[in-house]
SERO-4910 file (N, C-alpha, C, O; in steps of 0.05 Angstrom, whole numbers):
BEGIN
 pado doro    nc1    nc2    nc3   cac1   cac2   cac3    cc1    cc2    cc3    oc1    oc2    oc3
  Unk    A     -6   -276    528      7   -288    505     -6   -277    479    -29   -268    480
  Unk    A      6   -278    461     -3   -262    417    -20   -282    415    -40   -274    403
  Unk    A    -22   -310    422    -38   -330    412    -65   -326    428    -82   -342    422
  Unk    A    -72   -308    446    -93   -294    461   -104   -267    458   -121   -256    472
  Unk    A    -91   -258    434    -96   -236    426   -120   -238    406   -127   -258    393
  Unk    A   -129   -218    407   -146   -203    379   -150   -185    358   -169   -170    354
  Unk    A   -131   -186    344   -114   -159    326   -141   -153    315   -159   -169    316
  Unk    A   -145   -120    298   -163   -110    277   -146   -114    247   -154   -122    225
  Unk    A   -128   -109    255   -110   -119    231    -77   -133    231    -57   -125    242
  Unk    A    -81   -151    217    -53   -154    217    -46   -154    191    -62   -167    177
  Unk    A    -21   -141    175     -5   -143    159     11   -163    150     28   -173    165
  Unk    A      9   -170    122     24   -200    109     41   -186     94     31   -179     72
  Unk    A     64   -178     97     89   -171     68    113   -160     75    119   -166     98
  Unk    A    128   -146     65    156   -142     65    152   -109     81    132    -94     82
  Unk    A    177   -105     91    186    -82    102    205    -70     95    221    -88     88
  Unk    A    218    -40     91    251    -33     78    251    -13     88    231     -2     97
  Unk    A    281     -3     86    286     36     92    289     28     73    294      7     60
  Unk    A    282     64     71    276     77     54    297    108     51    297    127     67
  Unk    A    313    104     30    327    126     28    313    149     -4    310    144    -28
  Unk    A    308    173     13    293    192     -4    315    214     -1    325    227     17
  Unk    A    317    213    -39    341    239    -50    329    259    -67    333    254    -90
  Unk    A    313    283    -62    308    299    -85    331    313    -98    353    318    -88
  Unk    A    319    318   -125    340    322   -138    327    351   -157    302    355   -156
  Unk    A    339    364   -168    328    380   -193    342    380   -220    334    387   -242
  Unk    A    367    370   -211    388    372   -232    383    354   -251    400    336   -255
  Unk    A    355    353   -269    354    326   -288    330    339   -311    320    361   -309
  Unk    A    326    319   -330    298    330   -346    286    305   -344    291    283   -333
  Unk    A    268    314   -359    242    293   -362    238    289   -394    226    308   -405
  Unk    A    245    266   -410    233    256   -440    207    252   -440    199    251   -417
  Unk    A    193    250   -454    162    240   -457    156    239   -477    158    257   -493
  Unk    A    143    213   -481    132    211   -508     99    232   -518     83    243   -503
  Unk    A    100    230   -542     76    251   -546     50    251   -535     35    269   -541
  Unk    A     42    234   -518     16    233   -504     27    236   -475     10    231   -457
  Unk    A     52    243   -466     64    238   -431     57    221   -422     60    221   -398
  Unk    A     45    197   -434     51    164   -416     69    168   -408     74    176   -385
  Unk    A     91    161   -436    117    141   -422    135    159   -420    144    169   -441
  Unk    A    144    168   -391    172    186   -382    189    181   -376    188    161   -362
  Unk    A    211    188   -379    237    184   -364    245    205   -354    238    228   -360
  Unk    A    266    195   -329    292    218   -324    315    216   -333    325    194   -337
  Unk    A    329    242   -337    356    244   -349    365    255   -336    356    278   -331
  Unk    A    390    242   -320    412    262   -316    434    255   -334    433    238   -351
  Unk    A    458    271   -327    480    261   -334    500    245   -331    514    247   -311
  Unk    A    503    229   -347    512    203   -343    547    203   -338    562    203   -359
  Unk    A    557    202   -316    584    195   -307    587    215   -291    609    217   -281
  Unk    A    568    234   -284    577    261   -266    564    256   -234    549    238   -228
  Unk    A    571    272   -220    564    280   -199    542    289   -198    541    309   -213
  Unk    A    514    285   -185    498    303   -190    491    313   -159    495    299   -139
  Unk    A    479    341   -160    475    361   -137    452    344   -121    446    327   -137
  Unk    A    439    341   -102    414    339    -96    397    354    -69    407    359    -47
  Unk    A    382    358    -73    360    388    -52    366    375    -24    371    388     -4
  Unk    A    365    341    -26    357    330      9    359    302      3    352    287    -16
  Unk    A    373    297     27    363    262     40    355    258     59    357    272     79
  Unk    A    344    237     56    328    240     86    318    198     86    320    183     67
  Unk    A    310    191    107    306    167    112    279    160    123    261    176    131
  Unk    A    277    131    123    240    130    136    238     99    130    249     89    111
  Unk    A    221     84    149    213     66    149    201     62    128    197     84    117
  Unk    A    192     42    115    167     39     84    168     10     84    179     -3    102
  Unk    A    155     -1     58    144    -25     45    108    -26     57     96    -23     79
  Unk    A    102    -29     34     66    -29     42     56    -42     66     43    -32     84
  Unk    A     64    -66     64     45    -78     91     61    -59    113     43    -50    127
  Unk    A     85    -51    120     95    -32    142     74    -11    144     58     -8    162
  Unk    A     77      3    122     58     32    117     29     26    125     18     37    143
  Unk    A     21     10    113    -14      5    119    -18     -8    150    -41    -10    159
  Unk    A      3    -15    164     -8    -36    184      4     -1    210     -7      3    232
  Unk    A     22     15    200     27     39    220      4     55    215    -12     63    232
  Unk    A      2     61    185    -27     78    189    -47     66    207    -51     77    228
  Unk    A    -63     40    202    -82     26    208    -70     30    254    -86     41    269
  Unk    A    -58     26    259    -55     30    280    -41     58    296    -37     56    320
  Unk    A    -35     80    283    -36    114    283    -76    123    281    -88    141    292
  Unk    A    -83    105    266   -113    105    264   -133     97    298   -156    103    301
  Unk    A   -120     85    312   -128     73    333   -134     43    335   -145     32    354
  Unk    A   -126     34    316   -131     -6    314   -110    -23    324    -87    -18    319
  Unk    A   -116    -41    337    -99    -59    344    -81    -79    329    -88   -103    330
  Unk    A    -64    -75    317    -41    -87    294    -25   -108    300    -20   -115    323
  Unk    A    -18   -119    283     13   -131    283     19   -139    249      4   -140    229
  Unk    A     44   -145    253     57   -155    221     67   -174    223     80   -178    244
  Unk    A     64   -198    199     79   -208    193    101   -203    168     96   -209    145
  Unk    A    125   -190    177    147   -192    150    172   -202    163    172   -208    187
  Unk    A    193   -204    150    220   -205    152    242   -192    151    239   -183    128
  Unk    A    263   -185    158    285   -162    167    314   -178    171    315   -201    178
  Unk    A    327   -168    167    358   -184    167    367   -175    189    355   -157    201
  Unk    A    390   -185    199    400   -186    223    422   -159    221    447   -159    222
  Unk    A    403   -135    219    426   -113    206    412    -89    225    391    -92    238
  Unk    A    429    -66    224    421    -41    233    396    -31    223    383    -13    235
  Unk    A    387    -44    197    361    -25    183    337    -47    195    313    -42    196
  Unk    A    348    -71    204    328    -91    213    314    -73    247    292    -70    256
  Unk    A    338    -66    256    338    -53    283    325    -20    282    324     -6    302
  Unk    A    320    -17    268    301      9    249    276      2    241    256     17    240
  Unk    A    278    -22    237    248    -22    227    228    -44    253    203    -42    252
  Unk    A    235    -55    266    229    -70    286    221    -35    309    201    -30    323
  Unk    A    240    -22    306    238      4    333    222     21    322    215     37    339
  Unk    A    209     26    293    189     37    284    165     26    293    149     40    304
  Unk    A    158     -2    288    133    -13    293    128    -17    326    105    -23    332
  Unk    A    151    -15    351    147    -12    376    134     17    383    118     22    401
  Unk    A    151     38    360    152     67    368    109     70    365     96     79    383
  Unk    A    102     65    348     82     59    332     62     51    337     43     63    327
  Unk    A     59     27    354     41     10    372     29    -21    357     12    -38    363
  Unk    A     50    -15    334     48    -45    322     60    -72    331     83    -79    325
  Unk    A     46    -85    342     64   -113    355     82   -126    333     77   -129    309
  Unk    A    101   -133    344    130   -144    329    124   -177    337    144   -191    332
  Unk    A    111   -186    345    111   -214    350    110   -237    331    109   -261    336
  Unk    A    110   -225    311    112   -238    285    132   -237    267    136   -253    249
  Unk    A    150   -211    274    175   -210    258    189   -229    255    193   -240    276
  Unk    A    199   -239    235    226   -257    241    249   -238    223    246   -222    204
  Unk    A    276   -249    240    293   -236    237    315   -252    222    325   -268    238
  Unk    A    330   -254    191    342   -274    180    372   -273    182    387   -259    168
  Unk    A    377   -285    197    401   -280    198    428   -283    173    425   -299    155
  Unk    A    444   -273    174    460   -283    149    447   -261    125    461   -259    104
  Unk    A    431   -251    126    412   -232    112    409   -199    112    401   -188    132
  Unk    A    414   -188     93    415   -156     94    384   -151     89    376   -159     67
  Unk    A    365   -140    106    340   -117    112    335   -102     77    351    -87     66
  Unk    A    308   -111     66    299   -100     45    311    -62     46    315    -50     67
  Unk    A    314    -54     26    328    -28     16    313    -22     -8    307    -35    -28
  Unk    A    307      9     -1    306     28    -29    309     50    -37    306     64    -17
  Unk    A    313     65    -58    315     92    -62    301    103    -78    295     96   -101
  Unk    A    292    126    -61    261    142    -78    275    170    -86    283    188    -71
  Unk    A    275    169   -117    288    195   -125    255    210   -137    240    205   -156
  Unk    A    256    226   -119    236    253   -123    248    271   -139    268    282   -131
  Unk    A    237    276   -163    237    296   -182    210    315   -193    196    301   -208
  Unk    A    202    339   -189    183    357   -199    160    338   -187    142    333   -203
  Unk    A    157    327   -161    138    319   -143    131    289   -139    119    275   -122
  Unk    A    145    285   -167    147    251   -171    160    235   -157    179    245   -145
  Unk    A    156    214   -156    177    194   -141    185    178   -165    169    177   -184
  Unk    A    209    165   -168    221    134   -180    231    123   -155    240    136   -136
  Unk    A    226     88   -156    240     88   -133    257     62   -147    252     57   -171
  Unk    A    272     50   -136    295     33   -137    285     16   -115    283     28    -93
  Unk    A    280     -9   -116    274    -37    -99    295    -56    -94    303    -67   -114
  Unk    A    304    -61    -73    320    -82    -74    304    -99    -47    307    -91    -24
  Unk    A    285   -126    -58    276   -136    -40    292   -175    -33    294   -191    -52
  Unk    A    299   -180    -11    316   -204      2    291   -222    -11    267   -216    -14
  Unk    A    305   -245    -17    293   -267    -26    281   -289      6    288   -313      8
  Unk    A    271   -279     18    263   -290     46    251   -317     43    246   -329     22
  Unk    A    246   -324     70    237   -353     73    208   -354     75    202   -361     98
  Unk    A    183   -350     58    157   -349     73    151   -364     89    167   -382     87
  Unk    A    139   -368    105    119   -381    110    113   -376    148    126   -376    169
  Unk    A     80   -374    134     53   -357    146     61   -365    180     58   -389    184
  Unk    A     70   -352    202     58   -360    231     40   -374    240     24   -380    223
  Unk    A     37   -383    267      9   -388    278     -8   -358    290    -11   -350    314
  Unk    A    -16   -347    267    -28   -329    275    -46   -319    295    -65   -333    288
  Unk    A    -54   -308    312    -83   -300    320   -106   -299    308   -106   -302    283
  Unk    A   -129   -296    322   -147   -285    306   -158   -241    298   -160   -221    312
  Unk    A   -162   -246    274   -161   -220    273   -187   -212    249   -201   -229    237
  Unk    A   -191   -182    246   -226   -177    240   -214   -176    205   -228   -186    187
  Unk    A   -190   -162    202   -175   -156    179   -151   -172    166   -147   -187    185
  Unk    A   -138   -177    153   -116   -196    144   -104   -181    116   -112   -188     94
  Unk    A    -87   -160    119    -83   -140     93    -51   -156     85    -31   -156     99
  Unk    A    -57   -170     56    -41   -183     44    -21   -162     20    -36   -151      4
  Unk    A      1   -157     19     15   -138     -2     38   -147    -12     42   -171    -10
  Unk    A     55   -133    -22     78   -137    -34     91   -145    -15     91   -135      8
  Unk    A    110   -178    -28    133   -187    -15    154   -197    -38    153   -191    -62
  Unk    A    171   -209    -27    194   -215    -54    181   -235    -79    160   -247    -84
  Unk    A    206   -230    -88    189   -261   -118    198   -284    -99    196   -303   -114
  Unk    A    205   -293    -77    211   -312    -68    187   -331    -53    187   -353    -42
  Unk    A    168   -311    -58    141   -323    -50    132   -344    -71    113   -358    -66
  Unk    A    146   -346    -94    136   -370   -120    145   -386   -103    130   -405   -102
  Unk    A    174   -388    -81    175   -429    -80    178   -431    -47    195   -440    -31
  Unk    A    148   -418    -43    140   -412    -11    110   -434    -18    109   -449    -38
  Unk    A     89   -431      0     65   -444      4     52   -414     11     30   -419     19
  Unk    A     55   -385     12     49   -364     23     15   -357     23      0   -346     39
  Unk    A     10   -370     -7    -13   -360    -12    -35   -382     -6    -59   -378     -6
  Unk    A    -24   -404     -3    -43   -423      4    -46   -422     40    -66   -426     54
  Unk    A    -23   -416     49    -28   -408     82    -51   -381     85    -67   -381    103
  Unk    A    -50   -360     66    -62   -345     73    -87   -353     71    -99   -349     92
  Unk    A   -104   -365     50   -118   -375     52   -134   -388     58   -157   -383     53
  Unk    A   -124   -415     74   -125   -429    102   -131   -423    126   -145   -436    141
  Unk    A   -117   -393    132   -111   -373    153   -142   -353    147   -152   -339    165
  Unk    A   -150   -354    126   -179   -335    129   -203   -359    123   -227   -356    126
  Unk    A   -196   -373    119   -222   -404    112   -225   -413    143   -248   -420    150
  Unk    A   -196   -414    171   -197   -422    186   -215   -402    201   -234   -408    215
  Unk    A   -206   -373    197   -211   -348    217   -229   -336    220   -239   -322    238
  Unk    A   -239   -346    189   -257   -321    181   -258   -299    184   -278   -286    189
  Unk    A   -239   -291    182   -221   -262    174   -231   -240    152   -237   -246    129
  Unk    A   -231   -223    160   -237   -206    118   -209   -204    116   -191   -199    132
  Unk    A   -210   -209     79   -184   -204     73   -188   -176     55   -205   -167     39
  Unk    A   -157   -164     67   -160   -146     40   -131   -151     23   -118   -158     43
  Unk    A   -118   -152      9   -112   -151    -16    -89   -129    -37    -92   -126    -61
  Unk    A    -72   -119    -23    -56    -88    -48    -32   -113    -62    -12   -122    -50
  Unk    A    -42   -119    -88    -18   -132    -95      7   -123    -97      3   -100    -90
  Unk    A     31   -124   -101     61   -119   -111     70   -119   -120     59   -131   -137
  Unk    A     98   -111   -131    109   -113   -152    113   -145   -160    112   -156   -182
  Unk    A    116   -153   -144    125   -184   -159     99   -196   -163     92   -207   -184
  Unk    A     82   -196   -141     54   -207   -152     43   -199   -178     39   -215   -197
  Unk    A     39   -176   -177     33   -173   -208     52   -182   -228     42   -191   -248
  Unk    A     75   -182   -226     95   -191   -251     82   -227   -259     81   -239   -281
  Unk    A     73   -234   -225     79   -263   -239     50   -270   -248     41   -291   -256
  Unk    A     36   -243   -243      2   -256   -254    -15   -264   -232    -13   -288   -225
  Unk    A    -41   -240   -213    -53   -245   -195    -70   -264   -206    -76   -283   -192
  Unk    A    -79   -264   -230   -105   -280   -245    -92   -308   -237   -111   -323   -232
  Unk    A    -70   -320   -233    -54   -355   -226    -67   -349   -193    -62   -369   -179
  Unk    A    -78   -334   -180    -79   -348   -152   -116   -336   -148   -120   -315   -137
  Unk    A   -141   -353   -160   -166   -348   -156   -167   -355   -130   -180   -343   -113
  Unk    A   -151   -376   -126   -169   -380    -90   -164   -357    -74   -182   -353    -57
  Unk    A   -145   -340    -73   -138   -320    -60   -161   -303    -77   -180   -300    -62
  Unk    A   -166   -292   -102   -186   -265   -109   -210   -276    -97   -228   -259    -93
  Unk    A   -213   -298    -91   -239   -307    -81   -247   -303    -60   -270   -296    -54
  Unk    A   -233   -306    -49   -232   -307    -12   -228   -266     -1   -228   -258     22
  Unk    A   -227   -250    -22   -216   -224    -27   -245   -209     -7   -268   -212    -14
  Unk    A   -240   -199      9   -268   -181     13   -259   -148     -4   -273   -131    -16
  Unk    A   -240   -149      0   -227   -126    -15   -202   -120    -34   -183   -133    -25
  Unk    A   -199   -110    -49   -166   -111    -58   -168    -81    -80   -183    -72    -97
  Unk    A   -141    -74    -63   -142    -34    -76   -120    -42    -90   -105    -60    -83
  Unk    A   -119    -29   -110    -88    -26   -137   -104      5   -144   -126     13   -139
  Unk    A    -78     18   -160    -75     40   -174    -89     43   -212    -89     20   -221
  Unk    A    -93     50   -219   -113     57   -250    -87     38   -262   -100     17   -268
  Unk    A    -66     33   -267    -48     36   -281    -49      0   -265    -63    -15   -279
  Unk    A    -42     -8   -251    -32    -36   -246    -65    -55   -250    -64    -79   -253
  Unk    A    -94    -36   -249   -113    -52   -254   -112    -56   -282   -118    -79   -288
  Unk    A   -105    -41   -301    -96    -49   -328    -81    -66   -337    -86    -78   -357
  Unk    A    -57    -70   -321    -34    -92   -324    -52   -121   -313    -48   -143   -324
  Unk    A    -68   -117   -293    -80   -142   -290   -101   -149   -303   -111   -169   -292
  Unk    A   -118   -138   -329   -131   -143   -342   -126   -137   -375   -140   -134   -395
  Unk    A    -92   -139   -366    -80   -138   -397    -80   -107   -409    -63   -102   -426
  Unk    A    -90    -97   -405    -89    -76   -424    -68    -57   -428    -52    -52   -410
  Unk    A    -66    -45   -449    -46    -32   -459    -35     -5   -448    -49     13   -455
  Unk    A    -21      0   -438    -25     31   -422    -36     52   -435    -53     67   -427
  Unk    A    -21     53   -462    -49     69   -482    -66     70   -484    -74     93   -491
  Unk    A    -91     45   -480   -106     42   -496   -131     56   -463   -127     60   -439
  Unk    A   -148     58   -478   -174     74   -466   -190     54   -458   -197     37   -474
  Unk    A   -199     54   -434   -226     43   -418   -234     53   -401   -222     62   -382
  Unk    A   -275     54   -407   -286     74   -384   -292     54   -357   -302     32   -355
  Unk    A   -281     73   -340   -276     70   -314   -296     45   -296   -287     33   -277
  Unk    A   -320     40   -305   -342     34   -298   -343     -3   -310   -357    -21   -302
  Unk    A   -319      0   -335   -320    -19   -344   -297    -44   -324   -300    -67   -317
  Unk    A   -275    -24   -321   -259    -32   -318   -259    -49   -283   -249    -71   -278
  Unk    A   -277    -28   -260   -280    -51   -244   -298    -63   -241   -300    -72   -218
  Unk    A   -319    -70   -262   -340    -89   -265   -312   -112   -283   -314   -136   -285
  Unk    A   -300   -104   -289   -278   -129   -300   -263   -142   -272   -262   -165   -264
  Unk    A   -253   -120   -261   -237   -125   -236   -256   -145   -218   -244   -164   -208
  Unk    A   -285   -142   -212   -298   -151   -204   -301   -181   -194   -302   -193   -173
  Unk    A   -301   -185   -225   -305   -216   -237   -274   -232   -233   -267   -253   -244
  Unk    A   -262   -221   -218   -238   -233   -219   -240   -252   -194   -227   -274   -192
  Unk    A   -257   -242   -172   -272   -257   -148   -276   -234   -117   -292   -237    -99
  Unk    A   -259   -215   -121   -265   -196    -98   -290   -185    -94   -303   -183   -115
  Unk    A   -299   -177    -75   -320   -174    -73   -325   -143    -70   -348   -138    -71
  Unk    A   -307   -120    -67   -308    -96    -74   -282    -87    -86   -262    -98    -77
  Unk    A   -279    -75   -100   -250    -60   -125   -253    -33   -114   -273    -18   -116
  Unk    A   -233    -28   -103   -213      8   -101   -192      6   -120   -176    -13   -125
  Unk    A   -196     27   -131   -176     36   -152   -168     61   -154   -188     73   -157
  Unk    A   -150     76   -154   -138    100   -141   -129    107   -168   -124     88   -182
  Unk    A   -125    131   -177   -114    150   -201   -107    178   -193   -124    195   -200
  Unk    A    -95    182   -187    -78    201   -170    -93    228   -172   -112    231   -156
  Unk    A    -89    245   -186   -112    271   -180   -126    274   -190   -135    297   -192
  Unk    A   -142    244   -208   -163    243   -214   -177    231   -190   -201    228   -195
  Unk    A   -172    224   -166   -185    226   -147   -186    185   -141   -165    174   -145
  Unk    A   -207    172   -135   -207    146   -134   -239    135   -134   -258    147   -123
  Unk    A   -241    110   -148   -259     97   -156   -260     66   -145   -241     51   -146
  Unk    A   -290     58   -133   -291     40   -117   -321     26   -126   -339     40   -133
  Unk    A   -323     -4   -125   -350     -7   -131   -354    -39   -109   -335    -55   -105
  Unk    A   -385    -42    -99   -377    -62    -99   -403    -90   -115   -417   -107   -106
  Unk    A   -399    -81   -140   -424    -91   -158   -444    -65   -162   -446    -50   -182
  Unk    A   -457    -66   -137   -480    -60   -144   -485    -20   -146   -505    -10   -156
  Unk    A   -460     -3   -134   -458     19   -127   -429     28   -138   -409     21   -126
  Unk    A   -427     45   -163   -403     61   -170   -396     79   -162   -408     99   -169
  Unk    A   -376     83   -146   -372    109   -141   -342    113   -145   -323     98   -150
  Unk    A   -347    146   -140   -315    165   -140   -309    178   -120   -330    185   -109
  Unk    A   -291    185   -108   -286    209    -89   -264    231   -107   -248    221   -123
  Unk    A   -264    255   -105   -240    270   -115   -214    264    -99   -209    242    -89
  Unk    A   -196    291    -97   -178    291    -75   -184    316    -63   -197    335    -71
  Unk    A   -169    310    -41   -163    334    -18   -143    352    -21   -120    346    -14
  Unk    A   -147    371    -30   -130    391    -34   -110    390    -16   -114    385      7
  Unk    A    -80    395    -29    -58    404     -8    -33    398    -27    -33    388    -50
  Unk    A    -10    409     -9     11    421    -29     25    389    -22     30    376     -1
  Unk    A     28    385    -51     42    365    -59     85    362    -50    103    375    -59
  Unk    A     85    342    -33    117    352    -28    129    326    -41    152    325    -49
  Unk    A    109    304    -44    130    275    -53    114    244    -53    111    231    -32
  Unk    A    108    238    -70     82    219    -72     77    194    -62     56    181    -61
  Unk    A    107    187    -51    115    161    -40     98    149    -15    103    159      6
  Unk    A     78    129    -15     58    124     10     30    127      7     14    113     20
  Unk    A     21    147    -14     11    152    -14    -19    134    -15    -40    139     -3
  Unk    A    -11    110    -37    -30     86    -42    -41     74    -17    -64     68    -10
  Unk    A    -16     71     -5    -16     60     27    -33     72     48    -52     62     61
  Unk    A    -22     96     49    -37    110     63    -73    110     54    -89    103     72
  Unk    A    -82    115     31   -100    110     31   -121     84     37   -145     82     40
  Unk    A   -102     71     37   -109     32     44   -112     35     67   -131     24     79
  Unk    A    -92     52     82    -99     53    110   -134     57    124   -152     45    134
  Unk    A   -124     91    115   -152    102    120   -178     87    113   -198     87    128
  Unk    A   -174     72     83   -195     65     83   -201     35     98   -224     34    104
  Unk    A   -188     13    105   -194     -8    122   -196      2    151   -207    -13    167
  Unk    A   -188     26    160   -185     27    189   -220     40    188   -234     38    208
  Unk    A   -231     53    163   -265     53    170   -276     35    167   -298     36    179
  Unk    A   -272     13    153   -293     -4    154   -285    -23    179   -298    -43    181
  Unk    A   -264    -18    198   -254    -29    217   -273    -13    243   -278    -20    266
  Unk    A   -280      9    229   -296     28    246   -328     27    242   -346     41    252
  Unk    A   -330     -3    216   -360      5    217   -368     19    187   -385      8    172
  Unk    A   -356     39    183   -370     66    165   -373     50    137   -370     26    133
  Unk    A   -381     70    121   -397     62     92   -371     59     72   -352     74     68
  Unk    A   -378     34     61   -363     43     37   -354     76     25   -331     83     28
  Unk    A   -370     91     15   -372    121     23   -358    135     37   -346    151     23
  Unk    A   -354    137     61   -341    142     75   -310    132     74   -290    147     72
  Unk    A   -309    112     75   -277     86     74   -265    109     52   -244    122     57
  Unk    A   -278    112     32   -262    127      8   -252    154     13   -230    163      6
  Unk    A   -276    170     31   -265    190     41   -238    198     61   -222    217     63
  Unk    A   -242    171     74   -218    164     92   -196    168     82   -178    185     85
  Unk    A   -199    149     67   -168    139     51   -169    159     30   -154    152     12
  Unk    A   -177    175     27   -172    198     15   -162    224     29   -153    240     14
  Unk    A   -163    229     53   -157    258     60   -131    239     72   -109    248     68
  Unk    A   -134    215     87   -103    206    102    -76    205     77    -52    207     81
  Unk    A    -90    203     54    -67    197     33    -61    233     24    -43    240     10
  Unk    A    -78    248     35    -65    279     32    -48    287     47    -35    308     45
  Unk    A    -45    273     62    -32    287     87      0    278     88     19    289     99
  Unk    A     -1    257     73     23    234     69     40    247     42     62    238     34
  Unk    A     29    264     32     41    273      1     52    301      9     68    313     -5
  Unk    A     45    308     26     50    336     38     70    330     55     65    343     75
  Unk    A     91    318     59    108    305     70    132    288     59    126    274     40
  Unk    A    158    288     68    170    266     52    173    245     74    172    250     98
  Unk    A    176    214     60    164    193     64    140    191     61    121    206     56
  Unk    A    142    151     67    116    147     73     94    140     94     77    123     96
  Unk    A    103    161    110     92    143    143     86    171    161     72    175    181
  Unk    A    109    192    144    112    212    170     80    235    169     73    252    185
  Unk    A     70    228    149     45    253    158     20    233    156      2    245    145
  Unk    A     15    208    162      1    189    172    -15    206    195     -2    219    211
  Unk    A    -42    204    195    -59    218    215    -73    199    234    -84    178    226
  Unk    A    -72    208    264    -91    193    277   -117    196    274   -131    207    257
  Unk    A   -122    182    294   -154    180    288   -176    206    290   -198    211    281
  Unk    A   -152    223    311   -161    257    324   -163    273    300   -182    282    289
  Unk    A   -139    274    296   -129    286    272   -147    280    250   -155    301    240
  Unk    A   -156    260    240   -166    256    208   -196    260    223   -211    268    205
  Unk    A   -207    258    243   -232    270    239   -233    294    246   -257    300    247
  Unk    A   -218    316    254   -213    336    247   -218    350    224   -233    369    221
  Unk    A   -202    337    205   -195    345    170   -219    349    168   -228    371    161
  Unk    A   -238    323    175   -261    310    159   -280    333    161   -294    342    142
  Unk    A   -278    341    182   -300    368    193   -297    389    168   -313    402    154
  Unk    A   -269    388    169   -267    412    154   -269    413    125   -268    433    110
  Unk    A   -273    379    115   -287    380     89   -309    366     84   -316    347     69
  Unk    A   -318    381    100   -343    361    103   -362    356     80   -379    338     80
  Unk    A   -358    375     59   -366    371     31   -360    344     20   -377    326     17
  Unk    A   -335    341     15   -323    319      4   -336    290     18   -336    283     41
  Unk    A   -347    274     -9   -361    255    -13   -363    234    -35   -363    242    -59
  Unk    A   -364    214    -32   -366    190    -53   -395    196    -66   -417    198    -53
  Unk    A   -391    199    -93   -426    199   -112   -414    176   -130   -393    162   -130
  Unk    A   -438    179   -144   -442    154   -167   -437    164   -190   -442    186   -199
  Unk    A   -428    151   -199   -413    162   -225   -425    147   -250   -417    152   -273
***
């Protein structure tokens, strides 16, 4: 029986296909510092595009396939509609070795959807996430509990107080990638959750939105997760794309670069690194290391379209590792 089980991780959040269209036929506006960009195409026309192509996604999916492509024992909890893309994403996490014993399936309900338009290596993507029914299983016990993006329908759920219950009861480590709606509605409204945080990774750009700051405005790096800090987690990953990623936990700052490789489509990438890096400390290894992880697994994922299909096992990424064996977390 699942209620006899012992997962390394299980996954808390939403799942979707994922429809990926590159395109070239468009430009790019930018304001005079290239913050703020847009795309342009033309508006009422047909436009050409390079490729489509399809793929399982939504973070907790991505992080809980890496984390078990990694060699860990998984399962998820999300939700899926009683649709063909529900039957896609349920046959990914079998294909995968992620237990489905937690899915629920809504009936009456169309399966989260999105579209990732890749342009000059970028992604935009388009979200359309089901307003679902939370609330938390009788879970197992497990070593990990990776909480991420789910709908805004989690405001008139109990979601976050089950999770927290669920690691007060388990004693679980939690880790933490907030979401689009979490962040909209303000991680700073749920301390009992940053408290209970053994970990929580966000991107340079969404750690700013959670400590207010302006996308313009300038803060040194060192500052910013000694702010993140105090919010109650007990270590901050923070990822900035080919400036490499930054992690502290109080008492030790560090950076890792990136891993060289030809960029095909950026989508996963965050994920993937979440992967790599909980499936080492799932393994034991150093903070140090975790970064390295989730750093060469998130190369491998960009070199690829989707976000799942160049996900490395456990053979595989210590492979890489050999071969960069340079690459290392210092103090910054």
């Amino acid at each position: 029986m699942s209620s006899q089980k012992i997962f390394d991780v299980i996954a808390v959040g939403d799942s979707t296909v994922d429809t990926f269209i590159k395109i070239h036929d468009a430009s790019l506006e930018c304001d005079i510092n290239h913050e703020d960009c847009r795309i342009c195409v033309k508006y009422g026309e047909k436009i050409p595009v390079d490729s489509i192509a399809y793929g399982v996604a939504g973070n907790a999916a991505n992080v809980v396939v890496g984390c078990s492509l990694l060699g860990l024992k998984t399962a998820i909890y999300t939700h899926t509609g009683h649709d063909w893309q529900g039957e896609i994403i349920i046959k990914n996490f079998s294909e995968k070795g992620v237990s489905e014993d937690f899915v629920v399936l809504e009936k009456g309900k169309s399966s989260n959807l999105s579209v990732v338009l890749t342009f000059r290596g970028e992604r935009t993507i388009f979200v359309y996430h089901q307003p679902w029914h939370y609330r938390l299983p009788k879970l197992p016990v497990c070593k990990w509990l990776y909480f991420t993006s789910v709908s805004a329908s989690f405001r008139d759920s109990d979601l976050i107080n089950e999770v927290c219950h669920f690691i007060d009861q388990t004693r679980a480590r939690l880790a933490f990638g907030p979401g689009t709606y979490q962040l909209k509605v303000g991680i700073k409204k749920y301390p009992k959750l940053l408290e209970r945080c053994d970990l929580m990774i966000v991107n340079f750009e969404e750690a700013k939105d959670i400590l207010g700051i302006e996308k313009t405005e300038r803060i040194d790096v060192k500052d910013l997760l000694s702010k993140m800090l105090l919010l109650g987690p007990e270590i901050i990953v923070v990822t900035n794309g080919e400036e490499g990623s930054y992690a502290s936990d109080g008492k030790k700052y560090l950076k890792v670069g990136i891993f060289p490789t030809k960029l095909v489509e950026r989508t996963g990438a965050g994920d993937a690194y979440a992967s790599g890096f909980i499936s080492a400390f799932a393994y034991n290894q150093s903070l140090e290391e975790a970064m390295v992880w989730g750093t060469i697994n998130a190369s491998r994922v960009i070199s690829e379209i989707g976000a799942q299909k160049g996900l490395l096992t456990k053979e595989s990424l210590e492979r890489h590792r050999k071969v960069v064996a340079e690459l290392a977390a210092k103090n910054f």
